[in-house]
N, C-alpha and C positions, 0 to 999 in steps of 0.2 A: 037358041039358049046357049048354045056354048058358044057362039059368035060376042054376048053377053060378060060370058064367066072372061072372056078372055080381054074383050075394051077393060073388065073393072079392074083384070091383075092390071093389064098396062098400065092402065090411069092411078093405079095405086104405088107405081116403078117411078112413074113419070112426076107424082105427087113427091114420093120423097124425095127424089133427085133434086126438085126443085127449092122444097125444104133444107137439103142440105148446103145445095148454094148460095140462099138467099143469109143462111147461116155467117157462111163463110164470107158472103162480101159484107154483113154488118160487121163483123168482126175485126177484118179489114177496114174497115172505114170509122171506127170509135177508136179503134187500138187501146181499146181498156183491157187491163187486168179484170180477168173477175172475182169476185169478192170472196171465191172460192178457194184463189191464189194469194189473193191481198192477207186475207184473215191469219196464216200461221208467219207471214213475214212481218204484221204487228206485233201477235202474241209475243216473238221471238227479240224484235223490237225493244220492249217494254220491259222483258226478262232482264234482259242485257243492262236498261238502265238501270231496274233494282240492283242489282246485282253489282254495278258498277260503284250504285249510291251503298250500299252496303261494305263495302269494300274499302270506300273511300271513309266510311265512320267507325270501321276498326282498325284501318291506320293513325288516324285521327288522335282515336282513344289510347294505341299501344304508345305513340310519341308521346302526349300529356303524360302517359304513367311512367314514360322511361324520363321526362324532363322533370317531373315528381321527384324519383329515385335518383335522383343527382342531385337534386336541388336540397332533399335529406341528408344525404352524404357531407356534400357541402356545409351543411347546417351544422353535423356532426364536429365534421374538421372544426369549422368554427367555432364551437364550445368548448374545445379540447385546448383551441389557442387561448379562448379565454381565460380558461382554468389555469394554464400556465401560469399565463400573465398575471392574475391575479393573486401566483404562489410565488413569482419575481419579484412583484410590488410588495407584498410583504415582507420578504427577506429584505428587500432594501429601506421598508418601513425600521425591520429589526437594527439593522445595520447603522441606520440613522440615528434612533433611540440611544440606540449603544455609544454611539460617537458623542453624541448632546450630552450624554452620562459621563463618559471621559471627562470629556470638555469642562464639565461643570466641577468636577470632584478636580481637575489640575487643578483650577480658576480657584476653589476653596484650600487647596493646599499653600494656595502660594500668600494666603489669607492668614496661615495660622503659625505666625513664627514661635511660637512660645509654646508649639508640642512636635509632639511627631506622630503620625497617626499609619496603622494598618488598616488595608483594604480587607473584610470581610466580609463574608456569605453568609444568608440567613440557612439554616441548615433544622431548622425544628419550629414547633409553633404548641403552644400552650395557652388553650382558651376555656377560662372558669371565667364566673358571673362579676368576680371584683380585682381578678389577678389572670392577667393577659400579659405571657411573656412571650420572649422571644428567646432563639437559639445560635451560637455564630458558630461556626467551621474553624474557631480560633482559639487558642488558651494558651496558657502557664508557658508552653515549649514556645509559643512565638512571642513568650512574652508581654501577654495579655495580663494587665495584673487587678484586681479588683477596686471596685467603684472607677472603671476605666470612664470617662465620656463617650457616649455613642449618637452618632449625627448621620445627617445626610446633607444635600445644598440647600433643601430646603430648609430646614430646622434641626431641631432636637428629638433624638428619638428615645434617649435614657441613659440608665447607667450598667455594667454587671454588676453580680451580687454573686456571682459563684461562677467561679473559675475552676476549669478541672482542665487535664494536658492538654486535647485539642477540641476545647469547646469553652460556651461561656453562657452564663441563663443572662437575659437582660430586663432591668426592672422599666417600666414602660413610664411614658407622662401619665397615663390612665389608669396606673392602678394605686389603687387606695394606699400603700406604702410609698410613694415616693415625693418626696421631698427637695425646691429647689428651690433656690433664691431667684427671684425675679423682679422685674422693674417694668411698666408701663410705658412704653419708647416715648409717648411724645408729651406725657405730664411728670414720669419718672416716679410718679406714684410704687413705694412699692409695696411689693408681698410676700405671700410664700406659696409655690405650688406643688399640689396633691392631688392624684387619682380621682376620678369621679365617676367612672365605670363609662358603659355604653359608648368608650372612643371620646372621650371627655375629659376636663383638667377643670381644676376651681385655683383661683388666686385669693388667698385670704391673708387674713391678718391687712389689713389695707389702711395704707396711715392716711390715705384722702381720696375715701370713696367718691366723694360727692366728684370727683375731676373727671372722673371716669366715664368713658364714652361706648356703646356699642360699633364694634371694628373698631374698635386699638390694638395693635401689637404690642404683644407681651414678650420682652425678649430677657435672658439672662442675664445678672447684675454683674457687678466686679466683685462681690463680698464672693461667690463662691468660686471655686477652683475648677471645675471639674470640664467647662464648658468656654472657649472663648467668651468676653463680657458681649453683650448687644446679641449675642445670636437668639433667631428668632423660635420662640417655644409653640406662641400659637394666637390667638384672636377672639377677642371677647367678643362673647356670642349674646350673654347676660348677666346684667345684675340685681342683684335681691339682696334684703337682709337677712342676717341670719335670724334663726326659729328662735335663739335665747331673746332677739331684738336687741341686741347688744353687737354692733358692728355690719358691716357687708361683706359678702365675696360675690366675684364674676365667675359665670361659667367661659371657660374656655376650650375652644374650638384647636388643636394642633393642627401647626402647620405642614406634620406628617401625618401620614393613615399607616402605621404600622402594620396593617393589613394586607399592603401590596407593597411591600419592601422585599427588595431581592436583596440588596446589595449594601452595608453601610462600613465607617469612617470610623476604629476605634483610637479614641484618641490617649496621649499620655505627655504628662507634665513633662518639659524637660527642665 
């Protein structure tokens, strides 16, 4: 019996020994990792690429927002240049204007031998339903004297009617009091023109309506004083009979807007 107990410890010595080198030479002869070793050098693997891909898309992200934020900047600059530019072009828009205004007021001076005229400023404005006047920066002390001619290059713009030291009221083509001798430029037709409210003239008294055209210019006769002769008043817009059916007048269109007048031309007999 105990000759027994003692083969089975041995064969149980003998058992595992051979167990562990049969171990050891498979080991030796596949040279594999086991998958016990493999497993955390993937996990660690795999971490590494998130983490690298993640890495890489908030570089990514922070360059787009910084080239963003430049690219606004720049944006900015650029509308600040435009605005400039845009306040340069106008002043030289003004500059321009101003110059064409020169130009045109010498170009008419050197037209009117038979006055001498001042340069004034509109300086007031008076707007009722049938009496629309205007106001100059000019009077009595510069020699402003009443029923003066008041022009610009384009046309006629009226006359004063009241002068006081340095100012002057002016009566307009468009209002119901004013009164001028005129001539139809290219039939010579003539008339008489008066106010007709809403930025409008009528030519009446008409010694040969029938000649009359829409667009003729209406320009001042030789009969009155107050205004070189041929200068232009304004453009017939329309003609009718009058309501008695006794005669015609045209409506006339001037060839100022007294409305956007800065600057006008008072003139005087020499």
């Amino acid at each position: 019996m105990q000759f027994f107990k003692l083969n089975l410890k041995s064969g149980f010595y003998v058992f595992t020994f051979i167990a562990i080198c049969f171990l050891i030479y498979t080991l030796q002869q596949e040279r594999k990792t086991p998958y016990f070793v493999l497993a955390p050098s993937s996990v660690t693997i795999k971490i590494q690429e998130i983490y690298k891909s993640f890495a890489q898309t908030i570089s990514t992200t922070t360059t787009h927002y910084l080239q963003i934020l430049n690219l606004k900047e720049q944006l900015t600059q650029l509308e600040e240049e435009n605005q400039k530019l845009k306040a340069q072009l106008q002043t030289l828009k003004e500059v321009e204007i101003e110059n064409d205004r020169l130009t045109r007021i010498t170009e008419l001076r050197s037209q009117l031998p038979h006055f001498t005229d001042i340069a004034a400023r509109i300086s007031g404005r008076d707007l009722f339903t049938d009496h629309y006047s205007l106001f100059i920066d000019k009077g009595s002390e510069q020699n402003i004297p009443k029923l003066a001619g008041i022009i610009t290059p384009d046309g006629v713009v009226g006359y004063t009617i009241d002068v006081q030291a340095n100012s002057a009221r002016i009566l307009l083509l468009t209002d119901r009091l004013m009164s001028i001798d005129a001539v139809v430029q290219r039939t010579r037709s003539r008339g008489m023109i008066s106010g007709y409210g809403k930025n409008l003239s009528i030519l009446k008294f008409l010694d040969r309506p029938q000649e009359l055209s829409i667009g003729d210019l209406v320009v001042t006769s030789h009969e009155q004083k107050l205004f070189p002769p041929g200068y232009p008043i304004g453009q017939i817009s329309s003609i009718h009979v009058h309501p008695s059916g006794v005669g015609h007048y045209a409506v006339i269109t001037p060839t100022v807007d007294a409305k956007k007048l800065s600057e006008v031309l008072v003139l005087r007999a020499k």
